[in-house]
C-alpha positions in Angstrom: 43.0 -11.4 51.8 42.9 -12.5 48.4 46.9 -12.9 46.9 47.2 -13.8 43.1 51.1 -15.0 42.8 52.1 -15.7 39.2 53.6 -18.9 38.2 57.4 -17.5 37.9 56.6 -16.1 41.0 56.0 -18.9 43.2 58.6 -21.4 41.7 61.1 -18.5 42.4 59.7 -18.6 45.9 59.9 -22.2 46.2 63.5 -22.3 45.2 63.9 -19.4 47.4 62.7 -21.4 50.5 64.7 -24.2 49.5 68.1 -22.3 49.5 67.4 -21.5 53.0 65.7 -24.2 55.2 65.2 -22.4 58.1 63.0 -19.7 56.4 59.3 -21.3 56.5 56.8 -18.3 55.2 57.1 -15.6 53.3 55.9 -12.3 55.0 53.8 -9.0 52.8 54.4 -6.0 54.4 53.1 -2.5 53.5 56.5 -0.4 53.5 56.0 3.2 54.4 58.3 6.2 53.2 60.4 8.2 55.8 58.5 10.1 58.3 55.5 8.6 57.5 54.5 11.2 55.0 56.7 9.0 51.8 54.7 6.5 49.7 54.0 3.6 50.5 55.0 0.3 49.2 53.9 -3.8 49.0 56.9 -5.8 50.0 58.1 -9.4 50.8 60.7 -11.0 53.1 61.3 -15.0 53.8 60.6 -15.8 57.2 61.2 -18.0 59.8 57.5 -19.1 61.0 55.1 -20.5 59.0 52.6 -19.0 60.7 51.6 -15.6 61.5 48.6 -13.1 62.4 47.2 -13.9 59.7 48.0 -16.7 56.9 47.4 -17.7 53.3 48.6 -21.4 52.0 49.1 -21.2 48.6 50.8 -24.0 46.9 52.4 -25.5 49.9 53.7 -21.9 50.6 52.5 -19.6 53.9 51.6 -16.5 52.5 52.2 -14.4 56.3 50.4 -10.7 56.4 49.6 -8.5 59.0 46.0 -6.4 59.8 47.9 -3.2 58.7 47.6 -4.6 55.4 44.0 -5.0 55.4 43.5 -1.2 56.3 45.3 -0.6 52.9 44.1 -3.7 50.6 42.8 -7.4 50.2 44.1 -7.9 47.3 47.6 -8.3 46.8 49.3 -9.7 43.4 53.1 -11.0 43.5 55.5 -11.4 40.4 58.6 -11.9 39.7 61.0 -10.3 36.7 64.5 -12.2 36.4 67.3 -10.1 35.2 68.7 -11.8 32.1 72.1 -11.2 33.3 72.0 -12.5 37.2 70.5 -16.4 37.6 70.5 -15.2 41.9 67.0 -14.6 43.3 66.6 -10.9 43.9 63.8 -10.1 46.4 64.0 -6.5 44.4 62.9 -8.3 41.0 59.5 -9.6 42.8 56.9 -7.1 42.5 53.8 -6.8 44.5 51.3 -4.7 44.3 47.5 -3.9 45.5 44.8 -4.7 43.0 
């Protein structure tokens, strides 16, 4: 799995990680609409673990991803879009996305 994470992106994840000690990874999960039958979707969650079925370091930062992933993608990009008005980290302002 190749995942490109944009600068703002993984400082914001940093900080993210640091707000929270015990969260250790951050999991990419493919998100699929109700029923099955929706669209689907790239997401992101901090974890616990730092480890997972499958792992990407990048930056000091566990990258965690399951092998329902790679039946849809290896290639995942992450960013991340602040709103001007909030200075919270919004997990809805990251955006990830097959490419």
């Amino acid at each position: 799995m190749e995942i490109n994470v944009s600068d703002i992106a993984l400082i914001t994840l940093k900080k993210l990680l640091e707000n929270d000690e015990s969260k250790k990874g951050i999991y990419i999960y493919l998100s699929i609409g109700c029923g099955g039958g929706g669209s689907t979707s790239y997401s992101l969650a901090p974890v616990e673990q730092d480890e997972g079925e499958n792992t990407v370091i990048i930056n000091d930062i566990p990258f965690i991803y399951d092998n329902l992933m790679l039946r849809h993608t290896d290639k995942i990009s992450i960013d991340y879009n602040p709103s001007a008005y909030d200075k919270e980290i919004w997990l809805e302002f990251f955006s990830v996305k097959a490419i």
